[in-house]
C-alpha positions in Angstrom: 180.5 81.0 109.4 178.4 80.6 112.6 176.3 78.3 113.2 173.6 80.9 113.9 174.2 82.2 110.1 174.0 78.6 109.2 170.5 78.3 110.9 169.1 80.8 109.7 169.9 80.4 106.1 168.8 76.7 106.5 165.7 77.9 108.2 164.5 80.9 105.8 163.7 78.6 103.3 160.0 77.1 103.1 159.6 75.8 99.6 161.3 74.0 97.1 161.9 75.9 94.2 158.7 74.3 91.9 157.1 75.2 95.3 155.6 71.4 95.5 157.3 71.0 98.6 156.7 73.0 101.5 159.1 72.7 104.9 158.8 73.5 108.2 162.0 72.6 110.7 162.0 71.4 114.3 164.4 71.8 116.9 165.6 69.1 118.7 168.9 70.7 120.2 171.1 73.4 119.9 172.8 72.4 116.3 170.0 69.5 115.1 166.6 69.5 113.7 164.1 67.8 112.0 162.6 68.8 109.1 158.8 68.3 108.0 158.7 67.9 103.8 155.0 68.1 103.0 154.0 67.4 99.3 151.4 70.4 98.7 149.8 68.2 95.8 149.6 64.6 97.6 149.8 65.9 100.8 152.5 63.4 101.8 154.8 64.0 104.8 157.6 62.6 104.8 160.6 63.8 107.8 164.5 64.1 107.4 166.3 65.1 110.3 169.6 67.0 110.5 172.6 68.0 112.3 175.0 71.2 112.0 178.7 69.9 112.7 181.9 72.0 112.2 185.0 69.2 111.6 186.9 71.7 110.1 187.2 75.5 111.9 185.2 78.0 109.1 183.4 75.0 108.0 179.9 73.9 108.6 178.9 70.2 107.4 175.2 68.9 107.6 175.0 65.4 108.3 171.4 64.3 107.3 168.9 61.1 108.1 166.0 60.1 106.3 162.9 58.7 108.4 160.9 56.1 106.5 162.4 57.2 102.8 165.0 57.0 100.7 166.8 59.5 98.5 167.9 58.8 94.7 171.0 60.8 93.5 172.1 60.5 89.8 175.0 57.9 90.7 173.7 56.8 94.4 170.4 55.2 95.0 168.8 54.2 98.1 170.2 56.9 100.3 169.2 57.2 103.7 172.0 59.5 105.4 175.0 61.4 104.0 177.3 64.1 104.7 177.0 67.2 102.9 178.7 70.8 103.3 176.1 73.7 104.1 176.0 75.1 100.6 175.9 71.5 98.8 172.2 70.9 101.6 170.6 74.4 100.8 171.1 73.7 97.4 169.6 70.0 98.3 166.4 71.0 99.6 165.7 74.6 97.4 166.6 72.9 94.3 167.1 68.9 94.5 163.9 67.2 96.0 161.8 66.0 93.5 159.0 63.5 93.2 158.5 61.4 90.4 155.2 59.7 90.3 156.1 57.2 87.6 158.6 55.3 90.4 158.0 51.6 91.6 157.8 53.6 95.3 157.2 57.4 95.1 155.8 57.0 98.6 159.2 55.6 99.5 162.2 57.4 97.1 162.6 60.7 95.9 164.8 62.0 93.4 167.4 64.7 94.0 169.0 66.4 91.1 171.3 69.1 90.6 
């Protein structure tokens, strides 16, 4: 895969599955951006910036870094960058970001499932 392809699947999408969370992406260079998570209920924005790397020919990874939050996985808390592949981030941001109101910090964590 390209990294054009892998922008513009990243890119097409503009909502979290539920639809609470709306995104709009920035670019910074040619293979990073940052994207803008707005909660369409609170109206919290909160920014996550990411880069497209290829350490593997045919592969694309996205190595990700969280501005001001953190994100909770089932076994890993407190998560403020990570390497994922390009299918495993898609499926991250359509499917996994969710906000819990019932948190110590839900202006600070966010809860990703799969």
């Amino acid at each position: 895969m390209t990294f054009n392809k892998a922008k513009t699947l990243l890119t097409a999408i503009e909502y979290n599955l539920d639809g609470r969370m709306k995104y709009t992406y920035d670019l910074i260079d040619s293979n990073s951006f940052k994207l803008r998570m707005e909660d369409c209920v609170s109206g919290k924005v909160r920014y996550l910036s990411f880069e497209l790397r290829s350490p593997k020919r045919g592969f694309i990874e996205v190595g990700f870094t969280c501005h001001d939050f953190r994100l909770n996985f089932p076994l890993i808390k407190n998560v403020e960058s990570m390497t994922f592949n390009l299918y495993d981030f898609i499926k991250l941001i359509e499917y996994g970001i969710k906000i819990d109101e019932n948190e110590l910090h839900p202006e600070q964590d966010l809860n990703v499932e799969f």
